[in-house]
Structures are given as C-alpha cells and as structure tokens.
Backbone atoms as SQL, in Angstrom:
CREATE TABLE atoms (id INTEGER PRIMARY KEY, chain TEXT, resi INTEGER, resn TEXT, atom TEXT, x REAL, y REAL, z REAL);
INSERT INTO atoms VALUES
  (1, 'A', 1, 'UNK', 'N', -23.840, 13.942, -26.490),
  (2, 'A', 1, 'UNK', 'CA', -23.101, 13.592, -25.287),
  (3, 'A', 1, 'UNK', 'C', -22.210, 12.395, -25.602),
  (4, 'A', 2, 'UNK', 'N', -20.904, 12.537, -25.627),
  (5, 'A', 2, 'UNK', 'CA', -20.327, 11.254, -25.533),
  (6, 'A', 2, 'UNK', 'C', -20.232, 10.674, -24.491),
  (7, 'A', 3, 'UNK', 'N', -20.334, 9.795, -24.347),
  (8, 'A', 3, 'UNK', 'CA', -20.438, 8.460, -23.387),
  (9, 'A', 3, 'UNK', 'C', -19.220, 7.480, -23.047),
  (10, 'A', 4, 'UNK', 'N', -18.807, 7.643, -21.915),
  (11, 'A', 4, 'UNK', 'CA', -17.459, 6.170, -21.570),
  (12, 'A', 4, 'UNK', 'C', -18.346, 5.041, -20.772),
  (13, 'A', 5, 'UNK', 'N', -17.639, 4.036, -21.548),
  (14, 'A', 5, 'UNK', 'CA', -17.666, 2.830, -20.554),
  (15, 'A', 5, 'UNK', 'C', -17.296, 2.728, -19.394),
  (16, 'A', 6, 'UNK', 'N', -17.806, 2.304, -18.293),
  (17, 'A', 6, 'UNK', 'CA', -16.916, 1.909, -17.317),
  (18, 'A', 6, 'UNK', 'C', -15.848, 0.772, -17.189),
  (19, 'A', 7, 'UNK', 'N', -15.519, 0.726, -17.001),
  (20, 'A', 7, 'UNK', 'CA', -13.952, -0.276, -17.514),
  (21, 'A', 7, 'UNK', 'C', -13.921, -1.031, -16.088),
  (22, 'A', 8, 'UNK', 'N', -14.017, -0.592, -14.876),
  (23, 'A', 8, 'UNK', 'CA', -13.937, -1.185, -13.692),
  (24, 'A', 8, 'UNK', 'C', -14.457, -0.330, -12.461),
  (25, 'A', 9, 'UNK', 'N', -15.583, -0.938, -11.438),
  (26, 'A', 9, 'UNK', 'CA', -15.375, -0.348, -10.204),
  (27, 'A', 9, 'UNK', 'C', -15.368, -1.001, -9.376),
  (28, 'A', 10, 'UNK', 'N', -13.954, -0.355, -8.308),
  (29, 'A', 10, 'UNK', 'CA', -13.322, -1.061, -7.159),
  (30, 'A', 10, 'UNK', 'C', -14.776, -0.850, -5.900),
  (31, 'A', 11, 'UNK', 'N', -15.646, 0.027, -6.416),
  (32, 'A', 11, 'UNK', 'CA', -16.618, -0.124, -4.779),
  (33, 'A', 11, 'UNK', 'C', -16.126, 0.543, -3.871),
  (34, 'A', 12, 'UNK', 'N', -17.159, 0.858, -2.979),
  (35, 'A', 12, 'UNK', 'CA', -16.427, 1.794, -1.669),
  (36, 'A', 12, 'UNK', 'C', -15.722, 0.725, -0.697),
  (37, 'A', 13, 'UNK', 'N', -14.198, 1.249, -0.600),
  (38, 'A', 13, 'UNK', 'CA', -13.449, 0.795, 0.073),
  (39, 'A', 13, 'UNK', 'C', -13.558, 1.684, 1.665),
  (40, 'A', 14, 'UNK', 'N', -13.595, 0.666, 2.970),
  (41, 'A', 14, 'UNK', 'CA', -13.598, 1.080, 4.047),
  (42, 'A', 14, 'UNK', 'C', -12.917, 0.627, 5.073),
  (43, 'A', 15, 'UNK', 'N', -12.991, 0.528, 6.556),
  (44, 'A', 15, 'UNK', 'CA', -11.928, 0.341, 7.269),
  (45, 'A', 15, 'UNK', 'C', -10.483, 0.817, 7.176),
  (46, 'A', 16, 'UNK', 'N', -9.817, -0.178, 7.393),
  (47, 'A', 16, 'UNK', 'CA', -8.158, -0.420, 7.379),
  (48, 'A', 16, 'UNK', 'C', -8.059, -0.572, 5.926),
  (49, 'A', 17, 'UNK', 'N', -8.125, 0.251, 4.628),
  (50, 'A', 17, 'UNK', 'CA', -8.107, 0.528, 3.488),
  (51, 'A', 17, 'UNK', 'C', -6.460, 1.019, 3.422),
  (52, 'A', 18, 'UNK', 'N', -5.699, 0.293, 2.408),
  (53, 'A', 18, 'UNK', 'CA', -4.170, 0.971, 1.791),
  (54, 'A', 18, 'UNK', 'C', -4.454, 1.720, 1.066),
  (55, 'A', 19, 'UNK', 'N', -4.191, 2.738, 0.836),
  (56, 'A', 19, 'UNK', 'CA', -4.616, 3.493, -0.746),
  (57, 'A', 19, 'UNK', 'C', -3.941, 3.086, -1.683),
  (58, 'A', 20, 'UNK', 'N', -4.292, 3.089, -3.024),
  (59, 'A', 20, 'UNK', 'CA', -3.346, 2.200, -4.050),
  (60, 'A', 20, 'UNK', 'C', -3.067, 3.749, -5.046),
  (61, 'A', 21, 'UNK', 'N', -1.855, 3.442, -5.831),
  (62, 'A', 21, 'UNK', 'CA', -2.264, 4.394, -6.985),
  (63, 'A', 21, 'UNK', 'C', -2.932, 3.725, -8.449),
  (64, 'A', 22, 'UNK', 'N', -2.730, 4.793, -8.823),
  (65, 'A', 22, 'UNK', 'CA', -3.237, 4.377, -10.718),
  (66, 'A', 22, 'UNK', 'C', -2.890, 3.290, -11.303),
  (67, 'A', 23, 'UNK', 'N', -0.880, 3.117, -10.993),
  (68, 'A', 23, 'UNK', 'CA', -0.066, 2.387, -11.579),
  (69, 'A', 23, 'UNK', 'C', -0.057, 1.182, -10.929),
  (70, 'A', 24, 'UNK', 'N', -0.528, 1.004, -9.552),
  (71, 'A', 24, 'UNK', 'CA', -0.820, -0.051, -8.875),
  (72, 'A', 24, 'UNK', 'C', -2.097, -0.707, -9.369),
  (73, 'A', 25, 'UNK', 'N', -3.122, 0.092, -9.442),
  (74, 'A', 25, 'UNK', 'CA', -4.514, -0.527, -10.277),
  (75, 'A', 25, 'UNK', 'C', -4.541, -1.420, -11.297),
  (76, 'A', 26, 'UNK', 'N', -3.549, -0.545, -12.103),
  (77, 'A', 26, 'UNK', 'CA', -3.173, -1.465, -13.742),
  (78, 'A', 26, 'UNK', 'C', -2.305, -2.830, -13.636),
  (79, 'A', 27, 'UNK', 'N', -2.103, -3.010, -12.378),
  (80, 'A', 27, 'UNK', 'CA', -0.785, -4.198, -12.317),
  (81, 'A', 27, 'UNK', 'C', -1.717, -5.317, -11.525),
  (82, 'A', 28, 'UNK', 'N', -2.410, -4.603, -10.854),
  (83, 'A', 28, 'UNK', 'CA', -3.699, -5.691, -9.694),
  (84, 'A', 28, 'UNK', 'C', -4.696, -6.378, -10.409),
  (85, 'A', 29, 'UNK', 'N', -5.439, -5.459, -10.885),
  (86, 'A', 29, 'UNK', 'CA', -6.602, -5.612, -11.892),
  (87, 'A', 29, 'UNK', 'C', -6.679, -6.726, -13.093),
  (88, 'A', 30, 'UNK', 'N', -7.162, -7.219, -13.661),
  (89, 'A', 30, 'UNK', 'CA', -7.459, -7.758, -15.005),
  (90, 'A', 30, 'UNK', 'C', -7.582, -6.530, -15.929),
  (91, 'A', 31, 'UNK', 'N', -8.672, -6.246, -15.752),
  (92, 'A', 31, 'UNK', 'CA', -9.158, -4.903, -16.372),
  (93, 'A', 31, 'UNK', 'C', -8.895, -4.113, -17.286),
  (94, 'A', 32, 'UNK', 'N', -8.062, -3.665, -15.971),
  (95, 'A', 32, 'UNK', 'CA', -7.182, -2.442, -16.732),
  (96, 'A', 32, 'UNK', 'C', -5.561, -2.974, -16.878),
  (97, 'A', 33, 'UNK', 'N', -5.422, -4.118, -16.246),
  (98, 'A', 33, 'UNK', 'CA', -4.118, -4.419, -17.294),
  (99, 'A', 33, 'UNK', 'C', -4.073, -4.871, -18.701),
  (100, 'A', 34, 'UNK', 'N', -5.100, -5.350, -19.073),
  (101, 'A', 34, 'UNK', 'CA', -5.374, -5.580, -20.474),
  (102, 'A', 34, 'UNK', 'C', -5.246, -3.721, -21.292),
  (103, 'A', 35, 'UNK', 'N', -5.238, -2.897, -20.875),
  (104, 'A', 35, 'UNK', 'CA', -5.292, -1.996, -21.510),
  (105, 'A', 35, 'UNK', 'C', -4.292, -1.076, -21.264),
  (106, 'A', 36, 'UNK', 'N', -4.245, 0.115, -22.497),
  (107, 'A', 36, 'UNK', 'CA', -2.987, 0.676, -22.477),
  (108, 'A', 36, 'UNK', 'C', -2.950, 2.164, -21.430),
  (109, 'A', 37, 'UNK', 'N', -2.214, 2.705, -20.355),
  (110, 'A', 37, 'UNK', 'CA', -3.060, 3.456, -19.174),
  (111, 'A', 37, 'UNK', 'C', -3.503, 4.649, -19.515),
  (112, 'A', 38, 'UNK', 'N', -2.562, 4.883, -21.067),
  (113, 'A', 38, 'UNK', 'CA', -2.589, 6.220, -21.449),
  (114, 'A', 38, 'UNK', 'C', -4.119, 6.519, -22.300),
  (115, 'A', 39, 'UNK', 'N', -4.687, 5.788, -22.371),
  (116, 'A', 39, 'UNK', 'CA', -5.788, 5.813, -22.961),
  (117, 'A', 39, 'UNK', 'C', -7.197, 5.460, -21.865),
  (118, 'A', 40, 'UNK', 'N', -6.771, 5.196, -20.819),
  (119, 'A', 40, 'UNK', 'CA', -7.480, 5.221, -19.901),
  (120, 'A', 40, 'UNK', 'C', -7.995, 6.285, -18.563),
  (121, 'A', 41, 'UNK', 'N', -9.698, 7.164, -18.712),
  (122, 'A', 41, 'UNK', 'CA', -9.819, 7.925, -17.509),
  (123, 'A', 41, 'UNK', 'C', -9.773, 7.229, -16.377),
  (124, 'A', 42, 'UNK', 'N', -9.433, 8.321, -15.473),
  (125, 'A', 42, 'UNK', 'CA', -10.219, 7.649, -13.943),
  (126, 'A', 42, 'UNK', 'C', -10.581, 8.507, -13.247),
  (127, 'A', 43, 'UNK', 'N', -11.669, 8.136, -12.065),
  (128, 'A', 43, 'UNK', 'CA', -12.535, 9.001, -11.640),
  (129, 'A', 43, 'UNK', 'C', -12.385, 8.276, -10.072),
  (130, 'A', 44, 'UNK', 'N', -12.477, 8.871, -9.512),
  (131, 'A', 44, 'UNK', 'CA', -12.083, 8.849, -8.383),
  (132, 'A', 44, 'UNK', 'C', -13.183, 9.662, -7.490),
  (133, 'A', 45, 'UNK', 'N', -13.832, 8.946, -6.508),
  (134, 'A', 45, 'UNK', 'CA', -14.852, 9.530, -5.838),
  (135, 'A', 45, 'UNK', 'C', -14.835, 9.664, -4.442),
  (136, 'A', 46, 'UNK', 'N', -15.647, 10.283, -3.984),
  (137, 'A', 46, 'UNK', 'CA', -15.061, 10.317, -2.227),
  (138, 'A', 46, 'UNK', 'C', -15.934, 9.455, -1.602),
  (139, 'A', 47, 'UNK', 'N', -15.926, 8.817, -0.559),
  (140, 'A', 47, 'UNK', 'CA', -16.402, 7.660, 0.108),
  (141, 'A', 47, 'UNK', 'C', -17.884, 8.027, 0.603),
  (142, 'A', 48, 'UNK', 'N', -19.079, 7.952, 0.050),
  (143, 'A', 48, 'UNK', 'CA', -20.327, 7.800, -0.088),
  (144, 'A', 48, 'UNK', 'C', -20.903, 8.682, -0.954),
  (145, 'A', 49, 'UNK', 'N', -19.783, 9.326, -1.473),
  (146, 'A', 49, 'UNK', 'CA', -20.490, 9.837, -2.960),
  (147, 'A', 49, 'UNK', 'C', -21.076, 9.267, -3.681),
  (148, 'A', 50, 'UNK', 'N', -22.595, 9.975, -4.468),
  (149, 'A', 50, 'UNK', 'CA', -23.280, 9.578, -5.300),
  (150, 'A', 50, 'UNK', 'C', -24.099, 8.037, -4.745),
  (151, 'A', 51, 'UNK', 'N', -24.156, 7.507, -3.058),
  (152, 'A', 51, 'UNK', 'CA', -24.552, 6.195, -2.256),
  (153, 'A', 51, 'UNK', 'C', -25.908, 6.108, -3.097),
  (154, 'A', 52, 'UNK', 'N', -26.468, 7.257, -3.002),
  (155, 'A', 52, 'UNK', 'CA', -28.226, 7.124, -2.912),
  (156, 'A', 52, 'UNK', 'C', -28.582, 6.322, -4.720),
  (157, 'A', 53, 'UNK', 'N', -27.433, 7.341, -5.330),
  (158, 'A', 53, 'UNK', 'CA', -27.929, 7.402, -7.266),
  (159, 'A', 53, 'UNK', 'C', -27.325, 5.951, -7.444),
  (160, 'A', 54, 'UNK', 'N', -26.499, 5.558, -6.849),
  (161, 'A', 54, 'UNK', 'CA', -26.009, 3.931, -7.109),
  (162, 'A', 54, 'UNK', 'C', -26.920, 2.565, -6.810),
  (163, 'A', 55, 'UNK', 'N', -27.476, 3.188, -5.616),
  (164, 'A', 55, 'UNK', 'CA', -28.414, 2.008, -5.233),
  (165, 'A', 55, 'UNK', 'C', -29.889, 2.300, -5.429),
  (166, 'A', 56, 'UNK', 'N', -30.113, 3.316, -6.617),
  (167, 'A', 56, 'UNK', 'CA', -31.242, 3.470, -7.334),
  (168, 'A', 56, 'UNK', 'C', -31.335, 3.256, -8.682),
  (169, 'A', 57, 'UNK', 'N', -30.098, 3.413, -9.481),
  (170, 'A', 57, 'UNK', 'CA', -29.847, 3.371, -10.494),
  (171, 'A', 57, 'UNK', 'C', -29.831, 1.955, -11.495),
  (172, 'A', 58, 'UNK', 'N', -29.972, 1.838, -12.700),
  (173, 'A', 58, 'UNK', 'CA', -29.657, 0.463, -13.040),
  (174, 'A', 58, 'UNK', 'C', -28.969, 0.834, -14.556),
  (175, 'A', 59, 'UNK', 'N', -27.863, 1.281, -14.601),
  (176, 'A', 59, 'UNK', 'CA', -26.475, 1.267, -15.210),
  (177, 'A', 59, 'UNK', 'C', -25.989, 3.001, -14.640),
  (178, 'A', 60, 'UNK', 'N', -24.883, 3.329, -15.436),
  (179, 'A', 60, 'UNK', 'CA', -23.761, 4.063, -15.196),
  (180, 'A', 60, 'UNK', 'C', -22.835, 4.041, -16.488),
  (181, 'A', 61, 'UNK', 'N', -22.618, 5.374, -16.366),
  (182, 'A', 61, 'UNK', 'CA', -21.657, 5.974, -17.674),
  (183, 'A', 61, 'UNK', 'C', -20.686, 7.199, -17.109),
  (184, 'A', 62, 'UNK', 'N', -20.068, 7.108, -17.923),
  (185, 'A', 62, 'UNK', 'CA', -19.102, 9.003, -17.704),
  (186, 'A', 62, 'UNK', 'C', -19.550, 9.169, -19.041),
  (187, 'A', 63, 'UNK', 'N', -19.693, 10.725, -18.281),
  (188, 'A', 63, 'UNK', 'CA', -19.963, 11.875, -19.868),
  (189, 'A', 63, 'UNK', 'C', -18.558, 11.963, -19.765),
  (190, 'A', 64, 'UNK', 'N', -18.722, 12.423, -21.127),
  (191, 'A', 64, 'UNK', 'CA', -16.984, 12.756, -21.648),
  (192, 'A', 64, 'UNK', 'C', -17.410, 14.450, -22.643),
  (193, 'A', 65, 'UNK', 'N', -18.505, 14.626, -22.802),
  (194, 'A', 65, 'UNK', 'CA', -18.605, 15.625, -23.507),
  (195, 'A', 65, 'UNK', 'C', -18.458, 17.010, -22.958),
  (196, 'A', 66, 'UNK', 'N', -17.841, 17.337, -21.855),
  (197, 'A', 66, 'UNK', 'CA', -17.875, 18.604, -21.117),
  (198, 'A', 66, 'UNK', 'C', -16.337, 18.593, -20.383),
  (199, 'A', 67, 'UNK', 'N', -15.944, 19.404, -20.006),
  (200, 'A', 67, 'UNK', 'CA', -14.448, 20.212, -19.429),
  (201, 'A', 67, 'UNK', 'C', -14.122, 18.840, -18.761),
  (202, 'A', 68, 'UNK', 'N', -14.765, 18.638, -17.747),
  (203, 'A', 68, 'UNK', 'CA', -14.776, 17.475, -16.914),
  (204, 'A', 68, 'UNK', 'C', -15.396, 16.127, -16.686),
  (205, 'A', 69, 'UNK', 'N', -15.065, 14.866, -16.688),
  (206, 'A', 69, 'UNK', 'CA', -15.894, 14.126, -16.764),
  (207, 'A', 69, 'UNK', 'C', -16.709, 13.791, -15.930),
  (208, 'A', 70, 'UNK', 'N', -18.106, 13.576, -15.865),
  (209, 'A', 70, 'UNK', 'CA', -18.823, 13.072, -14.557),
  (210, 'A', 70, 'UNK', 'C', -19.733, 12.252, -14.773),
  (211, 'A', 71, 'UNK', 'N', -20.022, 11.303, -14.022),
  (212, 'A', 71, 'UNK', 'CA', -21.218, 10.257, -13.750),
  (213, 'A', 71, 'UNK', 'C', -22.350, 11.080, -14.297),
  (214, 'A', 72, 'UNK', 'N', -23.132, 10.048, -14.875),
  (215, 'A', 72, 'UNK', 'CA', -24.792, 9.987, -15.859),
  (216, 'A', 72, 'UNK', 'C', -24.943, 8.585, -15.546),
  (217, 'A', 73, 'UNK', 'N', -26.473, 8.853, -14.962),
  (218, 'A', 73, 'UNK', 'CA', -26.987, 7.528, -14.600),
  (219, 'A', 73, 'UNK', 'C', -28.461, 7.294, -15.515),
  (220, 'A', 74, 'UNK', 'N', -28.254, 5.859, -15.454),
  (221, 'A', 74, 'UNK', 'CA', -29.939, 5.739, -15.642),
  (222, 'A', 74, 'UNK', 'C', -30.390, 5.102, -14.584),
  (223, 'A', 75, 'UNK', 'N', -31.727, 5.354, -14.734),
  (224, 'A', 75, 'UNK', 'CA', -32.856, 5.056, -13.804),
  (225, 'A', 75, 'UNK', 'C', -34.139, 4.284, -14.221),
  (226, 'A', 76, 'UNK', 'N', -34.306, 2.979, -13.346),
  (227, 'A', 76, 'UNK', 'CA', -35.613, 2.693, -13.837),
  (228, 'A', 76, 'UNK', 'C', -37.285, 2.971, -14.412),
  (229, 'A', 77, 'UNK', 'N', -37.472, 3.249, -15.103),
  (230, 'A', 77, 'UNK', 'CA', -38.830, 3.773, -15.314),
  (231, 'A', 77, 'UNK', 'C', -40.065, 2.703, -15.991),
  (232, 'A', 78, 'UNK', 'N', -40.669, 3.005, -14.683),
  (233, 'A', 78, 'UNK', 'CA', -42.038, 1.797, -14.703),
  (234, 'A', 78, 'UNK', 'C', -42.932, 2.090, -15.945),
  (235, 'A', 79, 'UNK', 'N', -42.676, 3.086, -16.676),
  (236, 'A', 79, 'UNK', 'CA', -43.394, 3.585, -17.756),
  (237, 'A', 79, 'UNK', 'C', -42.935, 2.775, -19.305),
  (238, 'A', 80, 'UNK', 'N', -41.852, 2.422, -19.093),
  (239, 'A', 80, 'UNK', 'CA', -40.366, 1.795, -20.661),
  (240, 'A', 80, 'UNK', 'C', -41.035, 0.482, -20.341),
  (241, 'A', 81, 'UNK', 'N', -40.832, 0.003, -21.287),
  (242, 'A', 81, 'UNK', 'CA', -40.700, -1.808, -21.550),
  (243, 'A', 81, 'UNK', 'C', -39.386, -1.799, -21.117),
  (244, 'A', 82, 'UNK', 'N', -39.052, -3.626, -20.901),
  (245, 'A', 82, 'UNK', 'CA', -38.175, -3.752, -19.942),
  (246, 'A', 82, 'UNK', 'C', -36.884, -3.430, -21.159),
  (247, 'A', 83, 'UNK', 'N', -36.888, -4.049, -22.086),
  (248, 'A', 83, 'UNK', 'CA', -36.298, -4.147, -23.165),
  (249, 'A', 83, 'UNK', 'C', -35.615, -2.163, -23.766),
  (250, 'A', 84, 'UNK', 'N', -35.985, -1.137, -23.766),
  (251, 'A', 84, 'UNK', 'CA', -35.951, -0.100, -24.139),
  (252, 'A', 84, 'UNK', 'C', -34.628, 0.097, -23.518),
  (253, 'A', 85, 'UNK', 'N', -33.979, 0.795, -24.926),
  (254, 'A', 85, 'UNK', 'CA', -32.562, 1.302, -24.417),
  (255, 'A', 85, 'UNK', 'C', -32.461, 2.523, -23.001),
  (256, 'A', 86, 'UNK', 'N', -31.265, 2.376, -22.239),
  (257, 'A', 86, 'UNK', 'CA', -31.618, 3.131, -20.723),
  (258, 'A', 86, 'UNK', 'C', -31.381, 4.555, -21.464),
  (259, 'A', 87, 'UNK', 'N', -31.528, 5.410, -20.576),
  (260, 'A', 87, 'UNK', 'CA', -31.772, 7.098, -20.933),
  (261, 'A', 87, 'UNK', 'C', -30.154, 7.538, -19.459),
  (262, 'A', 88, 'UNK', 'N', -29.691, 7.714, -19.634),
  (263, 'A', 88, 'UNK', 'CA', -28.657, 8.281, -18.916),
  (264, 'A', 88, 'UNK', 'C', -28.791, 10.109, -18.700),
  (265, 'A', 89, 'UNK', 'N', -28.873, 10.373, -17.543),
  (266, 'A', 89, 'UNK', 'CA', -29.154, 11.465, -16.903),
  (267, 'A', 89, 'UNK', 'C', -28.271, 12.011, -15.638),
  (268, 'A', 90, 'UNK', 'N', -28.199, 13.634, -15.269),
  (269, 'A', 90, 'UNK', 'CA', -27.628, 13.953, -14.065),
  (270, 'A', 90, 'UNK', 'C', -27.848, 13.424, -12.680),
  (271, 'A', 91, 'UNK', 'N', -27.333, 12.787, -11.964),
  (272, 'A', 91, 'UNK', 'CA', -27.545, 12.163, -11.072),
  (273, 'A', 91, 'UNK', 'C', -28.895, 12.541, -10.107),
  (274, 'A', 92, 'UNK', 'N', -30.059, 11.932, -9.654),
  (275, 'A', 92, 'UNK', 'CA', -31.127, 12.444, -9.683),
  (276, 'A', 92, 'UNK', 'C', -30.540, 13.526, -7.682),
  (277, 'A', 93, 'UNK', 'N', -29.380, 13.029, -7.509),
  (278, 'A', 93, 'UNK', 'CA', -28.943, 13.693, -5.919),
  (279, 'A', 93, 'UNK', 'C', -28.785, 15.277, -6.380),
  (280, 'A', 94, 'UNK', 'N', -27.785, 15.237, -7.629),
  (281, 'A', 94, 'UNK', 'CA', -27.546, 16.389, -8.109),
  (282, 'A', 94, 'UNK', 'C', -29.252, 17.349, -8.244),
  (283, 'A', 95, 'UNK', 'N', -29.907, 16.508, -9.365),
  (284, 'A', 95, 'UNK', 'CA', -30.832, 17.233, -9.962),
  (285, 'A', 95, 'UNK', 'C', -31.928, 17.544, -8.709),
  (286, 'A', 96, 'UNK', 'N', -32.167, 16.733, -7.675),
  (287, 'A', 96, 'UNK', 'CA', -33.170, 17.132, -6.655),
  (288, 'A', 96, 'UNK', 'C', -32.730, 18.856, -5.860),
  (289, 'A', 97, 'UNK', 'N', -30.922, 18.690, -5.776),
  (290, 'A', 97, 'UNK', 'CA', -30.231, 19.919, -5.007),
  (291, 'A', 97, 'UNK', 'C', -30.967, 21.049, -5.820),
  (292, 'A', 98, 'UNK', 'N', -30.644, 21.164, -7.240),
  (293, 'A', 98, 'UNK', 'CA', -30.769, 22.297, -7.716),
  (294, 'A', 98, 'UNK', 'C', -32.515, 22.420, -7.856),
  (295, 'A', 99, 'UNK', 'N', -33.026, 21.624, -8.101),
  (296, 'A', 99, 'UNK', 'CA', -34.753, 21.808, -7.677),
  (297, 'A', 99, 'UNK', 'C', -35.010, 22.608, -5.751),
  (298, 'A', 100, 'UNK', 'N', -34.011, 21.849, -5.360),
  (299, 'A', 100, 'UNK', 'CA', -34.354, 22.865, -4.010),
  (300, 'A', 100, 'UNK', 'C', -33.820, 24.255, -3.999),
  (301, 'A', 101, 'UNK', 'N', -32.559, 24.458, -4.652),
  (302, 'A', 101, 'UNK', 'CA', -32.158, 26.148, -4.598),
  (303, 'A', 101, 'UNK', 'C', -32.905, 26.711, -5.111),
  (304, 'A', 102, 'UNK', 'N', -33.405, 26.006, -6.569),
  (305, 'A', 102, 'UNK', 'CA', -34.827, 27.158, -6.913),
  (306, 'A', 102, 'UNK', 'C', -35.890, 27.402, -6.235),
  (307, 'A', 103, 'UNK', 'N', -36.304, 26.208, -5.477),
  (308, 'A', 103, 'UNK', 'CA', -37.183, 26.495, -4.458),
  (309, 'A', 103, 'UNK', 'C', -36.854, 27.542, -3.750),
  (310, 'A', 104, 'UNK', 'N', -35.775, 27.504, -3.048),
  (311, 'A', 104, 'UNK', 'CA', -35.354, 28.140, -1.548),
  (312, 'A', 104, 'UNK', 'C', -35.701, 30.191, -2.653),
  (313, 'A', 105, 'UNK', 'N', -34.934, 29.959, -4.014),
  (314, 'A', 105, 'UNK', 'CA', -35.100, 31.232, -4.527),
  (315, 'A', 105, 'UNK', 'C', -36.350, 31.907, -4.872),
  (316, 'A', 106, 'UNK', 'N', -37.336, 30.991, -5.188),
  (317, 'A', 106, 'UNK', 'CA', -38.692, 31.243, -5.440),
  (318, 'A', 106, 'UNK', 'C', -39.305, 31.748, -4.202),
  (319, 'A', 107, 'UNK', 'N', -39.081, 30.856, -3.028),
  (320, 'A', 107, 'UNK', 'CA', -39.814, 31.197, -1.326),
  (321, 'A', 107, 'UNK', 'C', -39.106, 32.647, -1.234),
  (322, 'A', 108, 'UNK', 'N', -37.844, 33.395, -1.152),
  (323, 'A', 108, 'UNK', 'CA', -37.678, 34.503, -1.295),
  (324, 'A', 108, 'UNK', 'C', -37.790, 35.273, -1.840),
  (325, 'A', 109, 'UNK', 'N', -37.891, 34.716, -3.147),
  (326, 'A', 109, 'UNK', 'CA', -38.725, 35.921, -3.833),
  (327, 'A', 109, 'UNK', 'C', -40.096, 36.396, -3.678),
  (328, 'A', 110, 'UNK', 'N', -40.901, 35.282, -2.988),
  (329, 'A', 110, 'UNK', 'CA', -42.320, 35.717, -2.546),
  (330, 'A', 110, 'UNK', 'C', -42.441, 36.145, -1.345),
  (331, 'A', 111, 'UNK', 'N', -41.540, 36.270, -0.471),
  (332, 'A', 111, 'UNK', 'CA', -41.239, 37.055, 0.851),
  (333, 'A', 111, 'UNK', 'C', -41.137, 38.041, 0.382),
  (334, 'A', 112, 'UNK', 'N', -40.365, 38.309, -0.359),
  (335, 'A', 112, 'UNK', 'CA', -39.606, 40.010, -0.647),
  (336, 'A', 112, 'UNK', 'C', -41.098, 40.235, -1.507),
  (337, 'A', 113, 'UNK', 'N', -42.362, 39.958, -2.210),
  (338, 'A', 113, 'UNK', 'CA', -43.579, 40.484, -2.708),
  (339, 'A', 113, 'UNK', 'C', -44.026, 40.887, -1.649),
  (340, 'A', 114, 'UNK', 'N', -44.145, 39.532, -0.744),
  (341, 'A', 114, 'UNK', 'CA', -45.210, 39.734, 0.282),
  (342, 'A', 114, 'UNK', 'C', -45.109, 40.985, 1.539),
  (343, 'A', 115, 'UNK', 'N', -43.894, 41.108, 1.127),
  (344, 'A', 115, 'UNK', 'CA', -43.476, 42.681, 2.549),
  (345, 'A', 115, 'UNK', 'C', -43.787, 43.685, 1.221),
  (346, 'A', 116, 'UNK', 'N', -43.535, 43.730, 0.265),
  (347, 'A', 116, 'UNK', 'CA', -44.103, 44.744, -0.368),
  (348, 'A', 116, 'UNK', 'C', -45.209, 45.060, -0.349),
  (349, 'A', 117, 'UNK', 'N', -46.246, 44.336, -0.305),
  (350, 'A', 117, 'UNK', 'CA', -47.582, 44.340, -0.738),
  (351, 'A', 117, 'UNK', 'C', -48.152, 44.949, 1.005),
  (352, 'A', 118, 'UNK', 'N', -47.594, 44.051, 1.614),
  (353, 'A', 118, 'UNK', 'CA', -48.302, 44.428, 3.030),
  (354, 'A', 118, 'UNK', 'C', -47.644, 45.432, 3.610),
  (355, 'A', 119, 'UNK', 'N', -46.628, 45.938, 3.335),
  (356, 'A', 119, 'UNK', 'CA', -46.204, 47.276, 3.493),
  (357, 'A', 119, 'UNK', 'C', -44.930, 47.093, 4.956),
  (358, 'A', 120, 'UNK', 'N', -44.779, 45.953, 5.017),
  (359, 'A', 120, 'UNK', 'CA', -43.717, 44.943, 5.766),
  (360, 'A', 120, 'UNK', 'C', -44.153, 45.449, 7.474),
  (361, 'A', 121, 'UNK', 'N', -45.369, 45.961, 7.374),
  (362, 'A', 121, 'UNK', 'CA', -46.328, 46.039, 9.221),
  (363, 'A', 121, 'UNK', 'C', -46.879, 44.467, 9.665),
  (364, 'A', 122, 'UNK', 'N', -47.676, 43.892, 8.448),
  (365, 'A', 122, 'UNK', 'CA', -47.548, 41.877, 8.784),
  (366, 'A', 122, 'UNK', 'C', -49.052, 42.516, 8.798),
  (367, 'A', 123, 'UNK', 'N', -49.749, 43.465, 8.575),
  (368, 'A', 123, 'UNK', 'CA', -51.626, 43.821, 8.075),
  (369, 'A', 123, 'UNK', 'C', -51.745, 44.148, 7.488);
C-alpha cells in the first residue's frame, strides 16, 4: 500500500463558509505554498464525512495504491505498547457497513432455509 502524507487539514468548515478553490489554498496556506501544486493531491470531503473515524482515530493517511485515493486510519489498540508503529486500516464506518450487509445477507439467506424446511405454512 502506498501511503501519502497529509500535507494539511482545513477541518470541517461551517456556517457562513466562502468556498475557496485549490489555487486559493496554495496562496492562503503555509503548507501548501511551500510546495509545487502539481505534485500535490487533494481530497475533498463532504461535511461530516468520516466525523465518527476522526474522533476515534489517532493518525490518518491516503492510500495512494488503488484507482482512487482514500482515507486509512489508525486506531488505538489497548493491546500495542504505546511506542509500536500505527497499523492504518479502512475506516472502521466503512468496515462496520459492510459487516452489516453481510449480516442483512446471511439473515436472508436463513429465511429463504427456514421457509424451505418448514414448507413456508410457519409448522
């Protein structure tokens, strides 16, 4: 997996918010004016995206190794010494969703046994 730095985050902006662009970022910032833009991603999120994995998390990365780039977080684990390099993972919001579709697919699939078996009369 390659891994990006985060270079800067502006935080969820709310209220009476201007929207800025890219080229405005690079001229405001420290940041990213130190750097050249063409060599710089950006990711852009929608306003409480990913709330829960941020204020659980203790760092943040972009994968860079796939079509698209997306947030990999790490997460504390009471099990690591404090010291142990972090483990960066799918956001645990993401990974809980798809634990429930399999659920939701598993509960139907044992409906669709259970009318078989009972001959779908419910005795």
């Amino acid at each position: 997996m390659q891994i990006g730095n985060v270079i800067l985050d502006t935080g969820e902006r709310q209220g009476d918010v201007v929207p800025t662009t890219i080229e405005q970022d690079f001229q405001t910032y420290q940041a990213l004016a130190e750097r050249v833009p063409e060599t710089v991603g950006v990711l852009e999120l929608q306003f409480g995206e990913y709330t829960e994995d941020f204020a659980a998390c203790n760092g943040y990365r972009v994968d860079l190794s796939g079509e698209t780039p997306k947030l990999v977080f790490s997460y504390p684990d009471p099990n690591q010494p404090p010291e142990a390099p972090p483990v960066y993972q799918r956001s645990l919001s993401e990974q809980i969703a798809e634990v429930r579709a399999e659920n939701l697919t598993i509960m139907e699939a044992i409906a669709e046994l259970y009318e078989m078996i009972v001959g779908g009369d419910g005795a």
